[in-house]
Backbone as a ProteinNet text record, in pm:
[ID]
protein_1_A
[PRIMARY]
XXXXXXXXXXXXXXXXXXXXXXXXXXXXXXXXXXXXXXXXXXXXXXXXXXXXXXXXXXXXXXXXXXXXXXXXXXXXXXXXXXXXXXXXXXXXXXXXXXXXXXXXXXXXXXXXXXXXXXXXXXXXXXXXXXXXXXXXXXXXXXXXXXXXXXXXXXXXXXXXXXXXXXXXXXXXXXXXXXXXXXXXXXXXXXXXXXXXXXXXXXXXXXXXXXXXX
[TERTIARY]
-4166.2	-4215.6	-4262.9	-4351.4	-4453.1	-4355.3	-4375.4	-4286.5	-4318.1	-4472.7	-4523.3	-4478.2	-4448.2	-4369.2	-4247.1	-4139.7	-4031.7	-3961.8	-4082.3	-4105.2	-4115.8	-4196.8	-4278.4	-4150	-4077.1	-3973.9	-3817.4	-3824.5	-3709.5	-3732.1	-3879.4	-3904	-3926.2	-3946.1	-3888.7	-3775.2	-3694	-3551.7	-3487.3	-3541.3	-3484.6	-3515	-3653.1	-3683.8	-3580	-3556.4	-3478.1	-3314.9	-3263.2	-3104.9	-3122.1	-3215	-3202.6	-3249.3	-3280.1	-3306	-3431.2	-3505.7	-3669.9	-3687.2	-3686.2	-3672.1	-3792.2	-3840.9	-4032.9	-4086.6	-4137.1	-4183.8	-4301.6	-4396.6	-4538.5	-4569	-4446.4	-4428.1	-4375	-4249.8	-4279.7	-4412.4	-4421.5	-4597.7	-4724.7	-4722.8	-4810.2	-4789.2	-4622	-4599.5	-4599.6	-4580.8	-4618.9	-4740.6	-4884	-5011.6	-5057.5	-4935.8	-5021.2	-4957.8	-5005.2	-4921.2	-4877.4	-4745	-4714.9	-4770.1	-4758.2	-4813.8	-4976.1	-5064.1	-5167.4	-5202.7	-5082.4	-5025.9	-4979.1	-4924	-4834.6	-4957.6	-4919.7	-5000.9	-4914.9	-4926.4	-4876.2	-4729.9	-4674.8	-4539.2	-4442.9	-4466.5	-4374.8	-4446.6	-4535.7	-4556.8	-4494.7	-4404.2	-4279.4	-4168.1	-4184.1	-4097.2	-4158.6	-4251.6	-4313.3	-4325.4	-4222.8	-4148.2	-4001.1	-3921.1	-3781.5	-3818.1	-3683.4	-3684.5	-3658.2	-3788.7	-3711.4	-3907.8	-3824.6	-3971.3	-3991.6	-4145.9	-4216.9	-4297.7	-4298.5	-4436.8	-4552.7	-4627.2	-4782.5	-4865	-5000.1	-5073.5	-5028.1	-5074.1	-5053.2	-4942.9	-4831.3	-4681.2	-4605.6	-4702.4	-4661.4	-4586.6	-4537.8	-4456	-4504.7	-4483.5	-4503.5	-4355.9	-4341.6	-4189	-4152	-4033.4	-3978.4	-4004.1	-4021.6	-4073.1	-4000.5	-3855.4	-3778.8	-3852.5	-3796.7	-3840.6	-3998.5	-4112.6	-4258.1	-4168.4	-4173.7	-4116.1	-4013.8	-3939.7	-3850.1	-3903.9	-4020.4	-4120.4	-4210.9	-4254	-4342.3	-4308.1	-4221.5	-4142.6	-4087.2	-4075.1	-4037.2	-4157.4	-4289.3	-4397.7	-4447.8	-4410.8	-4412.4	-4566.5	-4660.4	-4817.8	-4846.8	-4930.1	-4996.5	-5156.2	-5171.8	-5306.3	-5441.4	-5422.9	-5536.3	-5517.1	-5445.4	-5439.9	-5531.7	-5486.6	-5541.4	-5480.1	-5448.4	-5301	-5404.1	-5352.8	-5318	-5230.3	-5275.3	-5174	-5160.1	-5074.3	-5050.9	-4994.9	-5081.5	-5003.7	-5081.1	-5195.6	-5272.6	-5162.3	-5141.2	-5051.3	-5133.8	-5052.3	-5121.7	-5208.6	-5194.2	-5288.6	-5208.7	-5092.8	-4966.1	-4948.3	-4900.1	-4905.9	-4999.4	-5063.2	-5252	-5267.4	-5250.3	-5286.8	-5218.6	-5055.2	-4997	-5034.3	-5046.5	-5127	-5176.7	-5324.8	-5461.6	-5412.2	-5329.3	-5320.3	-5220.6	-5188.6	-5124.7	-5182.2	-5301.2	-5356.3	-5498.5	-5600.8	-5734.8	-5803.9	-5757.8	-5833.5	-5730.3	-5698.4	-5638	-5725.5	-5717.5	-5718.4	-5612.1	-5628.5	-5536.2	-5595	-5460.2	-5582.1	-5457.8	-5538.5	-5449	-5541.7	-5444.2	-5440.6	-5531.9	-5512.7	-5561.3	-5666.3	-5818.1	-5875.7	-5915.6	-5822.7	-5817	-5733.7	-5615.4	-5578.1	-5673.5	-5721	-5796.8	-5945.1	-5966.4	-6053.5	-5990.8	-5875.3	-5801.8	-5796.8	-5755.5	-5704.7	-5825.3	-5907.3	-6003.3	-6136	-6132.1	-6149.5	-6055.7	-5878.3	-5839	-5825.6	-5923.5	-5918.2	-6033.7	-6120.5	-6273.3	-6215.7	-6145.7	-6118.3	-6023.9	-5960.5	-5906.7	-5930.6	-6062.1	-6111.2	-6074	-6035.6	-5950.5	-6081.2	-6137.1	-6229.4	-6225.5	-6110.3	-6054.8	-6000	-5985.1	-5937.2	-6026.6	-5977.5	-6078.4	-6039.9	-6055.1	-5952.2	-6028.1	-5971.6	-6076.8	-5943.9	-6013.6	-5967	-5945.3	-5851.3	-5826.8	-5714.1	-5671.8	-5555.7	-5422.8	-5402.2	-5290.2	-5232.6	-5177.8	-5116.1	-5210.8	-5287	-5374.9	-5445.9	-5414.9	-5430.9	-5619.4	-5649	-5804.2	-5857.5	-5873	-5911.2	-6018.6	-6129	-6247.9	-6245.9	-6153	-6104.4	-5942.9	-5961.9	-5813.8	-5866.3	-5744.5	-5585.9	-5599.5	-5481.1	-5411.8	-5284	-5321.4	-5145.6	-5076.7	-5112.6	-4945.2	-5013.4	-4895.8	-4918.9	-4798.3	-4819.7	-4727.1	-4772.9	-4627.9	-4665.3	-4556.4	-4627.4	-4530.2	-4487	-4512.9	-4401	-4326.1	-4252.6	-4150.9	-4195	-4202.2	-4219.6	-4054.3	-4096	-3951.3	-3924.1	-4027.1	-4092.9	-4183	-4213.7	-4323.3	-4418	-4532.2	-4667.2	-4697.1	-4722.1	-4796.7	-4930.7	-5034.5	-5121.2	-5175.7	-5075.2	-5035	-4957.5	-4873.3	-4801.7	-4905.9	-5020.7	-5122.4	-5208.2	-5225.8	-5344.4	-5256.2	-5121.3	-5071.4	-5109.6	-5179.6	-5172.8	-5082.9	-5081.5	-4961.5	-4902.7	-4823.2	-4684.8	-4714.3	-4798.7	-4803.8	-4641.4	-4665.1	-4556.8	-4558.7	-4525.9	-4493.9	-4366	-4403.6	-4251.9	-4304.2	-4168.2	-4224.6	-4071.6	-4075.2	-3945.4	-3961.8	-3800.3	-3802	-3698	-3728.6	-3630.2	-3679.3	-3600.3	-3662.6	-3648.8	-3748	-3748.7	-3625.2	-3549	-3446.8	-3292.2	-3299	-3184.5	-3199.4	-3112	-3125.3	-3219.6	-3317.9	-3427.5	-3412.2	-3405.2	-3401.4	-3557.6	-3544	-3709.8	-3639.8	-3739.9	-3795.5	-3903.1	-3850.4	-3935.5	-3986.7	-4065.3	-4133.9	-4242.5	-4206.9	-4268.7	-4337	-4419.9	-4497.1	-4489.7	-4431	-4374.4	-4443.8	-4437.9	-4481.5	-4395.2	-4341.6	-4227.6	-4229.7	-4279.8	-4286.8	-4259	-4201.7	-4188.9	-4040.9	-4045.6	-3898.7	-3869.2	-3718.8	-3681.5	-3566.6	-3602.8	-3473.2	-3470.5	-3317.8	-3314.5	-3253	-3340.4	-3398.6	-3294.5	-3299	-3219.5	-3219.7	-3133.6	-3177.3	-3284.6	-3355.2	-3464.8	-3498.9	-3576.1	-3623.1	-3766.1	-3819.6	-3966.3	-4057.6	-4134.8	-4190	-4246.7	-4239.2	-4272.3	-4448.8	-4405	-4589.1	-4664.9	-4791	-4787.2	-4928.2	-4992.9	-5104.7	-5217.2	-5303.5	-5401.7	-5459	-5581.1	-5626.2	-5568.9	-5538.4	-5515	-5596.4	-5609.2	-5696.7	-5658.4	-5689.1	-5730.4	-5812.2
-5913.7	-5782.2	-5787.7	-5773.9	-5742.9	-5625.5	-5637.4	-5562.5	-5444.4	-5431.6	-5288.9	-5206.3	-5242.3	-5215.5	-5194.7	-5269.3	-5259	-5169.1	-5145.5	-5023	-4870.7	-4902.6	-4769.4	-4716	-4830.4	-4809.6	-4728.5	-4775.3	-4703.9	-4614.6	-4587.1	-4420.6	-4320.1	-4395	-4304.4	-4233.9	-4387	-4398.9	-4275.4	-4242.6	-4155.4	-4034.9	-3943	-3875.1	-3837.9	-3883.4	-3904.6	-3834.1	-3913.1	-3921.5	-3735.4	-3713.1	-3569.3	-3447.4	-3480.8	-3381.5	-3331	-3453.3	-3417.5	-3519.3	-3394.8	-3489	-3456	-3339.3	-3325.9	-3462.8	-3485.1	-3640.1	-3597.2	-3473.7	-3474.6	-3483.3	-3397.2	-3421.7	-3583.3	-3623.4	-3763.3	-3864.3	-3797.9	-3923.2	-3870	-3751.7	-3706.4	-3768.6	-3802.6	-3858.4	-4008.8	-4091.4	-4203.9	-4248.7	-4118.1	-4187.6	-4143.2	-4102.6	-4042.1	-4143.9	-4259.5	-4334.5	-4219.2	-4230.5	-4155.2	-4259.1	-4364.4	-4452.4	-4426.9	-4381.5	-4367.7	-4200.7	-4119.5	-4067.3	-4047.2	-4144.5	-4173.1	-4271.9	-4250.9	-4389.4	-4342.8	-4501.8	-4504.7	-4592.2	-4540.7	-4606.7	-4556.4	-4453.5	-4428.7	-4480.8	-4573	-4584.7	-4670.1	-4786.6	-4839.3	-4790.1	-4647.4	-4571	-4459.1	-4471.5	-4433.4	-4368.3	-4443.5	-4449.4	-4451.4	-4364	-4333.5	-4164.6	-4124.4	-3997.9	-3877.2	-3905.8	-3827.3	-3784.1	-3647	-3591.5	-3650.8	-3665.3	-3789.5	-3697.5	-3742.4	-3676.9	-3701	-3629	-3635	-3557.9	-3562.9	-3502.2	-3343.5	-3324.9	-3167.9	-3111	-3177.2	-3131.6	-3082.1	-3142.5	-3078.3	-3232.7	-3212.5	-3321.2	-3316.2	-3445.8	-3419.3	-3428.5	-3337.5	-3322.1	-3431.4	-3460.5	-3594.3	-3565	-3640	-3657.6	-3599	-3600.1	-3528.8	-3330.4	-3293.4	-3207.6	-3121.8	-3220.3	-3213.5	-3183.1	-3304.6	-3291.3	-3151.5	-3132.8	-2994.6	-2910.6	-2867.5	-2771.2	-2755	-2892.4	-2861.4	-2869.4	-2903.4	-2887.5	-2729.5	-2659.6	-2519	-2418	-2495.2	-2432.8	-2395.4	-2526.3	-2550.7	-2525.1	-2631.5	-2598.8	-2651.3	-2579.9	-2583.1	-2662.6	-2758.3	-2833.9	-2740.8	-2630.5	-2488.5	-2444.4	-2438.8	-2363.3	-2387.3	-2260.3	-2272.6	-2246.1	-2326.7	-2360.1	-2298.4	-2206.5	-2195.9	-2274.6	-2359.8	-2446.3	-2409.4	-2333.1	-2306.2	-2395.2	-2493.9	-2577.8	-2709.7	-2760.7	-2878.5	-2980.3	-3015.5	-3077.3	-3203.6	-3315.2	-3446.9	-3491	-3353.1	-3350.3	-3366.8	-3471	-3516.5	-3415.4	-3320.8	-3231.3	-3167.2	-3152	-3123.8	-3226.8	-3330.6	-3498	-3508.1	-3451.3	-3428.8	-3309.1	-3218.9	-3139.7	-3120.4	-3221.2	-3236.6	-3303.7	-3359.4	-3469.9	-3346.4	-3227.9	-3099.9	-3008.4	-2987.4	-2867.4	-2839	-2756.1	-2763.7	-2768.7	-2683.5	-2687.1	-2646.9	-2738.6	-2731.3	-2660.5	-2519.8	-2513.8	-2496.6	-2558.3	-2635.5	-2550.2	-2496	-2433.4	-2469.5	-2523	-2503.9	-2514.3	-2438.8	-2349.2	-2486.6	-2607.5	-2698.3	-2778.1	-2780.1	-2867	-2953	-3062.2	-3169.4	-3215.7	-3156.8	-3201.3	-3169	-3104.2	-3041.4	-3157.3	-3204.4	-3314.1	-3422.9	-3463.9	-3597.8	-3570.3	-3485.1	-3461.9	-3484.2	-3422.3	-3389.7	-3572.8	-3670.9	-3810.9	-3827.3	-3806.8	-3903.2	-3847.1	-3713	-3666.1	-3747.3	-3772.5	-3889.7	-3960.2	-4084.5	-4168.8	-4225	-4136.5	-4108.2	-4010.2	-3995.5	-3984.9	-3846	-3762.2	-3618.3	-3512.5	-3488.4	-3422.1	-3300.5	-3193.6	-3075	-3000.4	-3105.5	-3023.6	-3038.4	-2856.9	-2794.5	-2783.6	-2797.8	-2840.2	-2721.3	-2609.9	-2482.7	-2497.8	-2507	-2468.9	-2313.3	-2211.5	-2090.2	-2035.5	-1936.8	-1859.5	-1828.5	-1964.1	-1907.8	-1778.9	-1702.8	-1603.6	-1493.3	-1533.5	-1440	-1505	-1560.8	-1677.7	-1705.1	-1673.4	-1696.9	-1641.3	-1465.1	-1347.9	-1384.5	-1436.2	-1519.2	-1553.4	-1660.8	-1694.8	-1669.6	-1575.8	-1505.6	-1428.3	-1426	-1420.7	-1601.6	-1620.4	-1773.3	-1766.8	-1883.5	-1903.6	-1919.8	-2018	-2070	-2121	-2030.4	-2017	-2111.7	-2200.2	-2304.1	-2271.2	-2273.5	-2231.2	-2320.8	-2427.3	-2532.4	-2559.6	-2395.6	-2333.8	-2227.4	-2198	-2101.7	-1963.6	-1806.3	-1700.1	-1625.5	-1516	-1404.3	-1383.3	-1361.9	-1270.2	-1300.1	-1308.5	-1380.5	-1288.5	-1350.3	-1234.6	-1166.5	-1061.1	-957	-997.5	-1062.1	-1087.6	-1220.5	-1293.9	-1377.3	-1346.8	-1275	-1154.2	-1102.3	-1044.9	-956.2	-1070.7	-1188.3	-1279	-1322.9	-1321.4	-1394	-1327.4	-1424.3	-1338.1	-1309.7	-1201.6	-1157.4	-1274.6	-1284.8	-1412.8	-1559	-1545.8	-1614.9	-1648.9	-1783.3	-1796.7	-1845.5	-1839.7	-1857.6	-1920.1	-2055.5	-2109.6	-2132.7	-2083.4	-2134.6	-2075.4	-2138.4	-2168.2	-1973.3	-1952.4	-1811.6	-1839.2	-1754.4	-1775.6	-1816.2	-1755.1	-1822.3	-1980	-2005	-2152.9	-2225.1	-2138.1	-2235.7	-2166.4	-2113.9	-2097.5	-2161.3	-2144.7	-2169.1	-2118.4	-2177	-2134.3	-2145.8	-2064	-2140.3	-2105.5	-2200.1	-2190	-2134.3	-2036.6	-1903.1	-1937.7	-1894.5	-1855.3	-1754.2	-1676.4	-1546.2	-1541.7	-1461.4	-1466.9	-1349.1	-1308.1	-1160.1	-1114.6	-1017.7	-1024.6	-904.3	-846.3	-683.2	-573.7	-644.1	-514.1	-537.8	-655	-655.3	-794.4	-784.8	-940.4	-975.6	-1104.7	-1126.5	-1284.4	-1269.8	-1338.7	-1446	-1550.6	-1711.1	-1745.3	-1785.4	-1871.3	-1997.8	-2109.3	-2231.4	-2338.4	-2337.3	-2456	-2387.4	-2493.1	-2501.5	-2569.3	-2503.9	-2644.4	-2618.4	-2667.1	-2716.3	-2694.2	-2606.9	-2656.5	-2554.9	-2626	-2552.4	-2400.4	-2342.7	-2211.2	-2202.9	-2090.8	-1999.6	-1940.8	-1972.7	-1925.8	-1842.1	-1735	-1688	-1703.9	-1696.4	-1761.6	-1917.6	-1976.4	-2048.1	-2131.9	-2256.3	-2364.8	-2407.7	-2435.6	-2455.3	-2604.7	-2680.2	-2848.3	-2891.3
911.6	870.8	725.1	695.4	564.9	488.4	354.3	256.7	283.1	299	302.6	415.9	581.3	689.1	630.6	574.5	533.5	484.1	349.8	273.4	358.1	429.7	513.4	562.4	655.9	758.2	663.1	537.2	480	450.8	385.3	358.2	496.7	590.8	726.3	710.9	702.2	740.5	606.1	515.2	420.7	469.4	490.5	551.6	668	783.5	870.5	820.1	721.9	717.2	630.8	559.6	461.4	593.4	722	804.4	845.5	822.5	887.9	992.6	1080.7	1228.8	1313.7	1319.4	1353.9	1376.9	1481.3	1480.1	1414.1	1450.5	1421.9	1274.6	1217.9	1044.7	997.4	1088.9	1038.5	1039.4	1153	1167.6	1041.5	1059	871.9	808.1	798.9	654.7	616.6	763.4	777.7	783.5	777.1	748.4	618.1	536.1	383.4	326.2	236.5	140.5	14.5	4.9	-133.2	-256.5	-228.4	-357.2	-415.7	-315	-377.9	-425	-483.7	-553.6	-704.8	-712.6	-817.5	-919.2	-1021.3	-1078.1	-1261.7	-1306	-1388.8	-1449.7	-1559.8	-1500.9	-1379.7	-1321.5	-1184.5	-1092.2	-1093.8	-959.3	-866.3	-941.2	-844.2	-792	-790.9	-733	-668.4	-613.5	-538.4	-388.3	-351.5	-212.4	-236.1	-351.2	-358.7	-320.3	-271	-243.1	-366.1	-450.6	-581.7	-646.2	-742	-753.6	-868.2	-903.8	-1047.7	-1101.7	-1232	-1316.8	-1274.4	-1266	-1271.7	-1392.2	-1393.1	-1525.3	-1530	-1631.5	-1662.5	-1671.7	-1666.1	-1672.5	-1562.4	-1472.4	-1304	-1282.3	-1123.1	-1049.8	-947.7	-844.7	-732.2	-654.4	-558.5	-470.8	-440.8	-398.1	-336.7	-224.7	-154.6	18.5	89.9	90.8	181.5	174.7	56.6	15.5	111.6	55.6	103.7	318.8	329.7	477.3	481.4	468.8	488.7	503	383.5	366	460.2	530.3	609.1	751.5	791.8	893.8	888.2	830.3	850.4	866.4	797.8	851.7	977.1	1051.4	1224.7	1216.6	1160.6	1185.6	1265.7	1362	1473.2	1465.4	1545.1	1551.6	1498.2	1542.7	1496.4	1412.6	1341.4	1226.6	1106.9	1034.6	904.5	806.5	737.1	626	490	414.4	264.9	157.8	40.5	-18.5	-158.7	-208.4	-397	-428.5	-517.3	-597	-561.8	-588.9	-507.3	-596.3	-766	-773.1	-715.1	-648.6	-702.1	-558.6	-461.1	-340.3	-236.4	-278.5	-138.3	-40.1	-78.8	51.2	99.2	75.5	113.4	191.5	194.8	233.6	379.6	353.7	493.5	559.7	500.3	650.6	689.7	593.9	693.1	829.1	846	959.7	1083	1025.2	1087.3	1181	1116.2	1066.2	1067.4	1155.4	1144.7	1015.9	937.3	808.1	693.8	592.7	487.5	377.5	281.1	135.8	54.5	-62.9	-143.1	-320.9	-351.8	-520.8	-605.9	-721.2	-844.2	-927.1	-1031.8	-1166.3	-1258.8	-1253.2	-1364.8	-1257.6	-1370.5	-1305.4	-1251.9	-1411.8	-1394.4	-1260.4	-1196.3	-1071.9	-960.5	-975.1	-823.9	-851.9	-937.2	-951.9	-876.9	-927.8	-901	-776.9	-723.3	-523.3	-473.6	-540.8	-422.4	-428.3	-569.3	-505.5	-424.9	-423	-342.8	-192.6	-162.2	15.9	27	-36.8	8.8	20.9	-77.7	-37.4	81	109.9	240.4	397.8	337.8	496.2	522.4	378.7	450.4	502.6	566.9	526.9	573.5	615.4	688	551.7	455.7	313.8	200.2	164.2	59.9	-64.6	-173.8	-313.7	-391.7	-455.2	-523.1	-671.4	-800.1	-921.4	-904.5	-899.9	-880.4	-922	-928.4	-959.7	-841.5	-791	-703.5	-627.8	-772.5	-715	-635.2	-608.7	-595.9	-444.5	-423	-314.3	-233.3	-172.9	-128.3	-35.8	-88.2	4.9	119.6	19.9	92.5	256.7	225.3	416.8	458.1	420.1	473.8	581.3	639.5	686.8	736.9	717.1	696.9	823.8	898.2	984.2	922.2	828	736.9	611.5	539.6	366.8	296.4	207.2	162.8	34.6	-34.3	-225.9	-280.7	-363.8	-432.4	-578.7	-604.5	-727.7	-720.5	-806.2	-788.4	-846.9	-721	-825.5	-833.1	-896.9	-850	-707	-636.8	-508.3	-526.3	-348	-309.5	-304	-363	-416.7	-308.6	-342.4	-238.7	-239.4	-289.8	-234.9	-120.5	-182	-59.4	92.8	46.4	198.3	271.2	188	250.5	352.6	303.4	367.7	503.9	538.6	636.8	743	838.8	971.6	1060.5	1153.7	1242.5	1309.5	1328.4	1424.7	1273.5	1120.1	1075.5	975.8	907.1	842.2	709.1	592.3	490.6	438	345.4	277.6	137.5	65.6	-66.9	-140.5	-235.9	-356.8	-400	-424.3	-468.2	-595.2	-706	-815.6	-949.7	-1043.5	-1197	-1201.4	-1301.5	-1311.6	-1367.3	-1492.1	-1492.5	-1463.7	-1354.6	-1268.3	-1093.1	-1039.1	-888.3	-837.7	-769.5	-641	-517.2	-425.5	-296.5	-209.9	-76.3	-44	76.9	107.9	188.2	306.2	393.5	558.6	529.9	524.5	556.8	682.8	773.2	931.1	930.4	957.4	991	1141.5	1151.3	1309.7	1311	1444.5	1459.1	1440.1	1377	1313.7	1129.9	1098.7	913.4	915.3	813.3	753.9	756.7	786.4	814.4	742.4	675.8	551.3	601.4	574.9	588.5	462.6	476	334.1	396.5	374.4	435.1	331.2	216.4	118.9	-28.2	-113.4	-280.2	-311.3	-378.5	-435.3	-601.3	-647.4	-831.1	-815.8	-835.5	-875.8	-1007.4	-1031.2	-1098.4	-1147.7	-1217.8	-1200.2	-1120.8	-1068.5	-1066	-1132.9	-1242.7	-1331.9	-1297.1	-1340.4	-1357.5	-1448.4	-1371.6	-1454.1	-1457.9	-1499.8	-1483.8	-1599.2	-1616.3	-1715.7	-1836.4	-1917.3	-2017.1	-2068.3	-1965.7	-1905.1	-2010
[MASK]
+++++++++++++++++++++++++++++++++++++++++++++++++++++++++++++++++++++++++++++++++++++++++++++++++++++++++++++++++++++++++++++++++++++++++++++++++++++++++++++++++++++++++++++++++++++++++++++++++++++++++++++++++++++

């Protein structure tokens, strides 16, 4: 077995033991290299289950994490996924392989540059990378099946609530940045919106407004 199999097979095998058991999400995650991700001095850790710096003072999630998140999405081959937080593209990357059509926005340009060479160079071509204001999410082609936000607000924006479509679902980190967060189900049922609390997690705040990159 080649290092790179070896490799592949333990970052399964990590995925796996933290509770992402979705085969369709494991197999996403077994065709996105996290390494062509990372660059820099983290990039030999690349394939540990732990979140890394990237530009702009952002991170990208540790894999388990990414997997949890998107495994609670439960995206459907048709869908049409909303993504806050493009960040270093990784999860954009896994749910093109989910998901009919991925858009992906963040606040700094310089990332939504970087993601959007590395969906060419990978063949993504179902995902849309827009420099934009998050909280505010992307009226344009709204209503959305499933809305994924990969920073932390107080409460989850009402203008993002507004874009979900009926039986749609929403996950994303709730809580100040430097206290406890936990990440959130939000379902739109025909009776309102309905609330899980899914885990603890760390992530970055949600901030408003565009970056000055």
């Amino acid at each position: 077995m080649t290092d790179a199999a070896t490799r592949q097979m333990q970052f399964l095998f990590q995925l796996r033991q933290r509770g992402v058991t979705d085969t369709r999400v494991l197999g996403a995650m077994e065709k996105v290299d996290r390494g062509a991700f990372v660059r820099g001095h983290f990039e030999p850790r690349a394939y540990e289950d732990m979140p890394l710096p990237i530009a702009c003072g952002q991170t990208i999630s540790q894999p388990s994490v990414v997997g949890l998140m998107t495994q609670a999405l439960k995206v459907e081959p048709r869908d049409t996924v909303l993504e806050i937080g493009t960040g270093s593209g990784y999860q954009a990357a896994v749910l093109s392989h989910l998901a009919r059509r991925v858009y992906t926005i963040d606040r700094h340009r310089d990332l939504v540059r970087e993601a959007e060479d590395r969906f060419t160079a990978m063949g993504l071509h179902n995902v849309t990378a827009i420099c934009a204001d998050g909280c505010f999410g992307l009226p344009d082609q709204a209503p959305f099946d499933r809305i994924l936000v990969t920073a932390a607000a107080e409460d989850p924006p009402g203008p993002l609530l507004a874009q979900l479509k009926p039986g749609g679902v929403m996950v994303l980190p709730v809580g100040q940045s430097d206290a406890v967060q936990h990440l959130i189900k939000v379902t739109r049922t025909p009776v309102g919106l309905e609330y899980e609390e899914l885990l603890p997690v760390r992530f970055v705040p949600l901030v408003e407004g565009l970056a000055r990159d």
